[in-house]
C-alpha positions as CSV (number, residue, x, y, z in Angstrom):
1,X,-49.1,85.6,-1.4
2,X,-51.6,88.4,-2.4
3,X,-50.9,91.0,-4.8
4,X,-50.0,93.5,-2.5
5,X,-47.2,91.8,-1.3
6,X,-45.7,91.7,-4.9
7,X,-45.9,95.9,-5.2
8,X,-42.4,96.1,-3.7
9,X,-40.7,94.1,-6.4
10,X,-42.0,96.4,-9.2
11,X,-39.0,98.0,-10.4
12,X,-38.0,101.0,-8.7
13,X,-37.2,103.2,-11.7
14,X,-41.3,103.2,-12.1
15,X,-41.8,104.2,-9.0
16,X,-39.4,107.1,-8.8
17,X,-40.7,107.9,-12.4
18,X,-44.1,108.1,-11.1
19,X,-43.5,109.8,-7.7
20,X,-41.8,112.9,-10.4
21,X,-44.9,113.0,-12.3
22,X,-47.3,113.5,-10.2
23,X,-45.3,116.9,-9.0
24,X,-45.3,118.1,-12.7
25,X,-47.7,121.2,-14.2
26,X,-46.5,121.4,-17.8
27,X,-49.1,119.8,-20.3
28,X,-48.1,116.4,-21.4
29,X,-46.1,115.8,-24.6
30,X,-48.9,114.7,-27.6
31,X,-49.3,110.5,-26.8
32,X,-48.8,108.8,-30.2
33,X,-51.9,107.6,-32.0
34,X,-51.3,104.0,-32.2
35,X,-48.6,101.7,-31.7
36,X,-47.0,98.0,-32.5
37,X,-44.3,95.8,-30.0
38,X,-42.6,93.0,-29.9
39,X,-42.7,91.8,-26.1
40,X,-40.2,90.4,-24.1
41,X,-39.3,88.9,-20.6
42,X,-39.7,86.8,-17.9
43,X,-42.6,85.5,-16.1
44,X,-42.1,84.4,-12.0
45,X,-44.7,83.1,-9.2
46,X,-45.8,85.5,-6.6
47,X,-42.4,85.0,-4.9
48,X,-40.3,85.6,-7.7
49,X,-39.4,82.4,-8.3
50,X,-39.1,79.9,-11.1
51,X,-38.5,82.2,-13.8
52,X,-39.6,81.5,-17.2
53,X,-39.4,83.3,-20.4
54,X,-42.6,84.8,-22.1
55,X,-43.1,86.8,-25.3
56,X,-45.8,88.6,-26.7
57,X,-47.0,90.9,-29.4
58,X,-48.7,94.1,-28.1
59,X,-51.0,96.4,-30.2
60,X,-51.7,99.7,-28.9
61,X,-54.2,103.1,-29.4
62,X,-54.8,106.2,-28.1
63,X,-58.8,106.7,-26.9
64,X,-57.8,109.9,-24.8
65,X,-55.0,112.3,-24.2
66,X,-53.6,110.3,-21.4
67,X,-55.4,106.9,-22.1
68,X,-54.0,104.0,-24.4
69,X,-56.3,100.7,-25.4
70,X,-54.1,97.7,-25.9
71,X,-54.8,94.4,-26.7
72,X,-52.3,92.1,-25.7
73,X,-51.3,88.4,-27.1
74,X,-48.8,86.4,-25.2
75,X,-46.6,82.9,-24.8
76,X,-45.4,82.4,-21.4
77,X,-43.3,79.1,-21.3
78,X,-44.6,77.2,-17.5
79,X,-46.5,78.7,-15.3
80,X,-47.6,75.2,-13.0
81,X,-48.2,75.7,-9.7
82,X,-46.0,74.9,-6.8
83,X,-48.2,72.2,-5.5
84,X,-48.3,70.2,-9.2
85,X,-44.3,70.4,-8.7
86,X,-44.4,68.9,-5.4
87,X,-46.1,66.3,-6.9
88,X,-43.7,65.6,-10.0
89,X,-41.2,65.2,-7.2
90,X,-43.2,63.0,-5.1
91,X,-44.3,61.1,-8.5
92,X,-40.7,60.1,-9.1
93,X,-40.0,59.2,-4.9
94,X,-42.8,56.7,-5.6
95,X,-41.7,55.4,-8.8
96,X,-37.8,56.0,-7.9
97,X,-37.9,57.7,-11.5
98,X,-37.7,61.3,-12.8
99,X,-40.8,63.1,-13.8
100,X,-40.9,66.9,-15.2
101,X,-43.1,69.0,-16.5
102,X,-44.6,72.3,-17.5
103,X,-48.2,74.3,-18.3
104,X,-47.0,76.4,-21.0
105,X,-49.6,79.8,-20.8
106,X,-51.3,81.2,-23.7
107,X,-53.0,84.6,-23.0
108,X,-55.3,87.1,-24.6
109,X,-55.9,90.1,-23.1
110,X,-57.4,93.8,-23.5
111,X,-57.3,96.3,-21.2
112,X,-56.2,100.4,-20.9
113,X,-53.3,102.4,-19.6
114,X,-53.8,105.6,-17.9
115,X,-50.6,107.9,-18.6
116,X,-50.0,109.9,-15.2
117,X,-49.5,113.5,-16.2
118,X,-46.0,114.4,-17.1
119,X,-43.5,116.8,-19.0
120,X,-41.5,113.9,-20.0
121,X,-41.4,112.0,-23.4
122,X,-41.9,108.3,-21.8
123,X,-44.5,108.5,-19.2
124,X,-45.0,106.4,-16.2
125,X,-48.8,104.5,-16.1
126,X,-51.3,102.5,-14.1
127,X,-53.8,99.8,-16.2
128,X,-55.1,96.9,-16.3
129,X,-57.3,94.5,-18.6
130,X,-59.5,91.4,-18.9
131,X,-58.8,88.1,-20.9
132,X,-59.0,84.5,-21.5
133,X,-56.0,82.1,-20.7
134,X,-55.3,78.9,-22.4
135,X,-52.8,76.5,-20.3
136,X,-51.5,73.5,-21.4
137,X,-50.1,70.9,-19.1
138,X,-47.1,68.6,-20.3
139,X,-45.6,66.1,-18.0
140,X,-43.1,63.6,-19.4
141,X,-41.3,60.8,-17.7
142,X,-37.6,59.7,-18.2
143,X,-38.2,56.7,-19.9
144,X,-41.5,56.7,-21.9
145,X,-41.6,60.2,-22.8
146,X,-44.8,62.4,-22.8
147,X,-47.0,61.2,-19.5
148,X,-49.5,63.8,-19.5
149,X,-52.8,61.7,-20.2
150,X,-52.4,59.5,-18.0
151,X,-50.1,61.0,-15.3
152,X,-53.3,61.2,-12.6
153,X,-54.4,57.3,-13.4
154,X,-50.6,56.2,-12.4
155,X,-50.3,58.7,-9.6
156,X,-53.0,59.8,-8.4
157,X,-51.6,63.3,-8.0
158,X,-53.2,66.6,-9.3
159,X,-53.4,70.3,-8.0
160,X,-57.2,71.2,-8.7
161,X,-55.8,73.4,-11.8
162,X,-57.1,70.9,-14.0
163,X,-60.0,68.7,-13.9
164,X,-58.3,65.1,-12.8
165,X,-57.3,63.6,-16.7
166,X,-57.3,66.6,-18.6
167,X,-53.8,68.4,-20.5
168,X,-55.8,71.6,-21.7
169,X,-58.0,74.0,-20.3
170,X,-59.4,77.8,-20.9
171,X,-60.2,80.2,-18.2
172,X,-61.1,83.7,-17.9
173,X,-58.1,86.4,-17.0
174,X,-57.6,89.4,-15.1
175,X,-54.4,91.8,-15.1
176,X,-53.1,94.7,-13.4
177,X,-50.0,96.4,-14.7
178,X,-47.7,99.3,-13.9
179,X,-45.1,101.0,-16.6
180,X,-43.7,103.5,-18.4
181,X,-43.9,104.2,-22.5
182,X,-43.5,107.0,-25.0
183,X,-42.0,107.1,-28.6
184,X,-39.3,109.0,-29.9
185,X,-39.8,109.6,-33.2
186,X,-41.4,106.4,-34.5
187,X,-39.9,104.1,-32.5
188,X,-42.3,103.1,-29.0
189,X,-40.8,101.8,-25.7
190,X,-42.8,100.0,-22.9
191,X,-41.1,98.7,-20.0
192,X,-44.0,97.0,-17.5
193,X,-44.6,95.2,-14.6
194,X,-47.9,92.5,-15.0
195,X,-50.2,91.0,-12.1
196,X,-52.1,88.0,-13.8
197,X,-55.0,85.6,-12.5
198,X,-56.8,83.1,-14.1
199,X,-60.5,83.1,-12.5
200,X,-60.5,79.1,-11.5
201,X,-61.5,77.3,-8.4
202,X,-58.1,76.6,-8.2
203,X,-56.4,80.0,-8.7
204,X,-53.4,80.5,-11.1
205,X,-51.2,83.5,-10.0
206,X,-48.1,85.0,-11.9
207,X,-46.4,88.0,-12.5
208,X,-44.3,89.2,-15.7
209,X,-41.8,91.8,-16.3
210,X,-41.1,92.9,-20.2
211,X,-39.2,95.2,-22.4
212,X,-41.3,95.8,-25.5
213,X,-40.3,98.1,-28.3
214,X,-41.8,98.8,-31.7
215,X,-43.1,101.5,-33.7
216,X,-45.6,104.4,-33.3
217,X,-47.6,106.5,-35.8
């Protein structure tokens, strides 16, 4: 499922928000200099499935009027694919034993937002950013515990994320996001929709919603 197919999901308040901004003529209200958040949320595939919390810690500036720099560091609990959970179900049909598991996502990412014109004090925006991604693959079996090393050699089962043995591997990322932010007085409220893909022959796709609020200066 491409990212196209995801736009209708992104919450409808930006949208509308967007859609009145555009009509505006009144400058802008002043975008703070800088900001600080605390992120949270939930993290889905391309279906909006499996959800899966993720936080993050967002650091913000102001390079224009109407654009923000942000660099962007985040936790997202399992992002494995669909086809590596087909095989921990297929893993315990052949073993008649239960097998789970999860790549837990660590992500690094910096990127700007473009503030669409607007009278209002939060303002809707487009952005996006480029990254690195960290996942770490965990797979554990009922009885012995953590399986992960070895999981391939007893199965024979792997989804092309990973090379065929390995638990841990970095890859280059790319986002696209949609949102709307502002301050009032020193307090800073983002609320955003994220498009992330990890640039691997075997491509990892996921989308996150947060709520992040902090301060402004």
């Amino acid at each position: 499922m491409n990212f196209v197919k995801t736009l209708p999901f992104v919450p409808a308040v930006i949208l509308a928000m967007t859609t009145s901004a555009l009509g505006q003529d009144t400058p802008p209200p002043p975008v703070p200099k800088g900001y600080l958040t605390a992120v949270g949320g939930a993290a889905f595939n391309l279906d909006f499935e499996h959800p899966t919390p993720t936080i993050a810690v967002e650091y913000g500036e102001r390079v224009h009027h109407d654009v923000q720099a942000y660099a962007n560091f985040s936790f997202v609990n399992n992002v494995m694919s669909e086809t590596m959970r087909g095989h921990l179900v297929t893993a315990g049909e052949m073993f008649d034993d239960v097998f789970t598991g999860r790549d837990r996502a660590l992500t690094f990412t910096m990127g700007g937002k473009y503030l669409l014109p607007s009278d209002m004090k939060f303002r809707p925006y487009v952005g996006g950013g480029l990254g690195i991604i960290n996942l770490k693959r965990r797979i554990t079996e009922l009885e012995f515990g953590d399986v992960s090393d070895f999981f391939y050699t007893l199965t024979g089962l792997n989804d092309g994320v990973m090379n065929a043995g390995e638990t841990s591997i970095n890859k280059p990322l790319g986002e696209i996001l949609v949102g709307v932010n502002g301050a009032s007085g020193k307090a800073f409220v983002d609320i955003s929709y994220r498009y992330r893909r990890a640039f691997n022959p075997v491509t990892v796709e996921f989308s996150q919603v947060t709520v992040a609020v902090g301060m402004a200066w």
